[in-house]
C-alpha positions as CSV (number, residue, x, y, z in Angstrom):
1,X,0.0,0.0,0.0
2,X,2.8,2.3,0.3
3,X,4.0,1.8,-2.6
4,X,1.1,2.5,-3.8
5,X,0.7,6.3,-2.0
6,X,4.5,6.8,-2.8
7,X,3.8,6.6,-6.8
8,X,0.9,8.4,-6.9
9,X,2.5,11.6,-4.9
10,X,4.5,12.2,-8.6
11,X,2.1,10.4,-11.1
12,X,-1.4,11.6,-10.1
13,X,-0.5,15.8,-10.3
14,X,2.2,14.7,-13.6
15,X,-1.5,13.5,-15.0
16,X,-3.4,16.6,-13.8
17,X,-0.4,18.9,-15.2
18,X,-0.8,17.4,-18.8
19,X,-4.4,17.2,-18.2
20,X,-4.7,20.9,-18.0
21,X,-1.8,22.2,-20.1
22,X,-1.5,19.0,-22.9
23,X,-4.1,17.7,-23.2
24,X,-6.8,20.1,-22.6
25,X,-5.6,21.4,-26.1
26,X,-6.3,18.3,-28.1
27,X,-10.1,19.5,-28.8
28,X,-11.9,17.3,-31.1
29,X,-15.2,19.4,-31.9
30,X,-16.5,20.5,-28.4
31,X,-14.5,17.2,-26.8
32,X,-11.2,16.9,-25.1
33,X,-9.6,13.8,-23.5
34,X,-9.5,12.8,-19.9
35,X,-5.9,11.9,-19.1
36,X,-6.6,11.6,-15.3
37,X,-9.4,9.9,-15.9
38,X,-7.7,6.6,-18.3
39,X,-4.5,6.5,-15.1
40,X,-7.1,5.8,-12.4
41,X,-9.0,3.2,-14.7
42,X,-5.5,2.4,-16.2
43,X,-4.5,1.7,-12.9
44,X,-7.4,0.4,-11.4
45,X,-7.2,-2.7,-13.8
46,X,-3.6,-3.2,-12.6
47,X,-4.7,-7.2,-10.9
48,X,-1.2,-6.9,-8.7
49,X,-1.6,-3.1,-7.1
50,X,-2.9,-2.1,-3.6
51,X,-4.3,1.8,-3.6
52,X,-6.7,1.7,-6.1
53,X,-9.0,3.2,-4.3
54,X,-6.3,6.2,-3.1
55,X,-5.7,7.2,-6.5
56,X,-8.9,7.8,-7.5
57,X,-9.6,9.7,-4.4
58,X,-6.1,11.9,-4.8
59,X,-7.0,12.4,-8.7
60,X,-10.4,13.4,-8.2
61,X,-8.7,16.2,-5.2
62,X,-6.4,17.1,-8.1
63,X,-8.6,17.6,-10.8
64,X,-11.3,19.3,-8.7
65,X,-9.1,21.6,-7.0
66,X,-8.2,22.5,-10.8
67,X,-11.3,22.3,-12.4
68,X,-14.5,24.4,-12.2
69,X,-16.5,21.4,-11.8
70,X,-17.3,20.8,-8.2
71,X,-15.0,18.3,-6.9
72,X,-17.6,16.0,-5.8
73,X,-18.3,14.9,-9.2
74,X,-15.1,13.9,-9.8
75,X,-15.2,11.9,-6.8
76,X,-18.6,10.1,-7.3
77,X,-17.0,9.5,-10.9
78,X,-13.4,8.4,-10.4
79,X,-14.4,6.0,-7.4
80,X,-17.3,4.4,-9.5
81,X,-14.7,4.0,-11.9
82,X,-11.8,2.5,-9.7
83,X,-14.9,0.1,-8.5
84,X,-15.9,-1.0,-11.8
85,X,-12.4,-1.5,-12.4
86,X,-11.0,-3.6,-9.3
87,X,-14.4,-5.7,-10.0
88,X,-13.7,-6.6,-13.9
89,X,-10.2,-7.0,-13.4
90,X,-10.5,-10.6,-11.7
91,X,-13.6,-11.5,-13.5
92,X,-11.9,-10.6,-17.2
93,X,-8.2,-11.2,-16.5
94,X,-7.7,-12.5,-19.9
95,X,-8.3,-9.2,-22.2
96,X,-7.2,-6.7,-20.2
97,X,-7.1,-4.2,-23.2
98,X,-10.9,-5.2,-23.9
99,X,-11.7,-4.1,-20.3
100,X,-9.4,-1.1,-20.4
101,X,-11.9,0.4,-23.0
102,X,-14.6,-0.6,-21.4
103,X,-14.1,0.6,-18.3
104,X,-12.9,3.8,-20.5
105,X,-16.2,4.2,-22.1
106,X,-18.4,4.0,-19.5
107,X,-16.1,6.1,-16.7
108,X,-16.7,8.9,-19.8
109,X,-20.2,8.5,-19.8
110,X,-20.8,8.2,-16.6
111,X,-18.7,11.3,-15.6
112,X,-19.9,13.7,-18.7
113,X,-23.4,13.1,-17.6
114,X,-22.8,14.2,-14.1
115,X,-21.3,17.0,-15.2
116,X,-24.6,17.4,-17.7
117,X,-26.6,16.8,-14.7
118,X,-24.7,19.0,-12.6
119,X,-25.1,21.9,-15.0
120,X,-28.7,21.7,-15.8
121,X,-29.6,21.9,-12.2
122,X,-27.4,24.5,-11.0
123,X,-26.8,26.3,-14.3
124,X,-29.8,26.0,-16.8
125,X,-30.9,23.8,-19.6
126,X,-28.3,22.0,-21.7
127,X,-29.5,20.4,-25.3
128,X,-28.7,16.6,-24.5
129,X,-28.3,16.0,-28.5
130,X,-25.9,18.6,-28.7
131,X,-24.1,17.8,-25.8
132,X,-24.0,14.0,-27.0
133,X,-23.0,14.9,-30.5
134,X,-20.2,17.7,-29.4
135,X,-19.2,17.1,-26.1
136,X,-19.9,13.3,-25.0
137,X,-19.0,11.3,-28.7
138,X,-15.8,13.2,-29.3
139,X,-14.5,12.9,-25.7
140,X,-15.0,9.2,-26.2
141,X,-13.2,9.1,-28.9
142,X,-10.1,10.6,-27.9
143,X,-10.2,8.6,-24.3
144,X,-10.4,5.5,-26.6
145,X,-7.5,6.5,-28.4
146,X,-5.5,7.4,-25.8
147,X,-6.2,4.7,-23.6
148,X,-3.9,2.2,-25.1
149,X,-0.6,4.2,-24.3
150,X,-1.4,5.4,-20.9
151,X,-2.6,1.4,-20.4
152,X,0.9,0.5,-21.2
153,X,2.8,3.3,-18.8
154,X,0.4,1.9,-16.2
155,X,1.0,-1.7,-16.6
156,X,4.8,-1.2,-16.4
157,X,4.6,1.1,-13.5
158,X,2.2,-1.5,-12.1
159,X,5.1,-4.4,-13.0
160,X,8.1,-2.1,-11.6
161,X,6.2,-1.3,-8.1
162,X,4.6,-5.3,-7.8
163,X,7.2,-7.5,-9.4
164,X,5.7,-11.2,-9.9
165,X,7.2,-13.4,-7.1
166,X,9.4,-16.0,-8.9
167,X,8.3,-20.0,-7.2
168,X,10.5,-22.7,-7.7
């Protein structure tokens, strides 16, 4: 568990940093990719690591501390997220790629329509077919494409922290 804490103190605000200056910038329509987001899923799937839970608590701090959504909907999102994660990663060891983007795609629509949700109730009345066909498709898209790489960095972070015991 310690481990654990101890990597995410660097990797979780090196996430939020690129999250906000990276990217933030890579805009498909009205859509931009959730780097934090894809490590805590990334990381969640991870079968050997301890702190799942941690991360997603520390990156939804993070990104709601930067944000101007209110933190609590990162934290309702990321921890559903980790949850859905931890749960699949035993049941669908085999594919782990398969569950990264599943996990991917429904952590983005889960946390997108909070944040429609959010803004409709505090804010005024969003157009859900434009904010599907803008907003919630392209952001999708771009945490799909992104989620190989940063499934990779996790993995071998994952491997470098919890190295497999050698029997014999």
């Amino acid at each position: 568990m310690r481990r654990a804490i101890l990597a995410a103190i660097p990797v979780l605000p090196l996430a939020v940093i690129l999250q906000t200056t990276i990217a933030s910038r890579i805009i498909l329509l009205s859509g931009n990719a959730d780097l934090v987001l894809l490590v805590v899923v990334a990381w969640g799937l991870q079968e050997r690591v301890r702190g799942a839970w941690l991360w997603g608590v520390g990156a939804s701090l993070l990104v709601g501390m930067v944000s101007g959504v209110p933190w609590y909907i990162y934290t309702l999102g990321y921890l559903s997220v980790v949850g859905l994660a931890r749960l699949l990663v035993h049941r669908i060891w085999q594919a782990p790629l398969l569950v990264m983007f599943g996990v991917t795609l429904i952590g983005t629509l889960e946390l997108l329509m909070l944040m429609f949700i959010q803004r409709t109730l505090f804010e005024g009345p969003l157009a859900l077919s434009e904010v599907f066909s803008q907003i919630v498709l392209p952001t999708i898209l771009l945490n799909l494409l992104l989620a190989i790489p940063v499934h990779a960095l996790m993995h071998d972070l994952a491997n470098w922290l919890y190295p497999e015991k050698v029997t014999g």
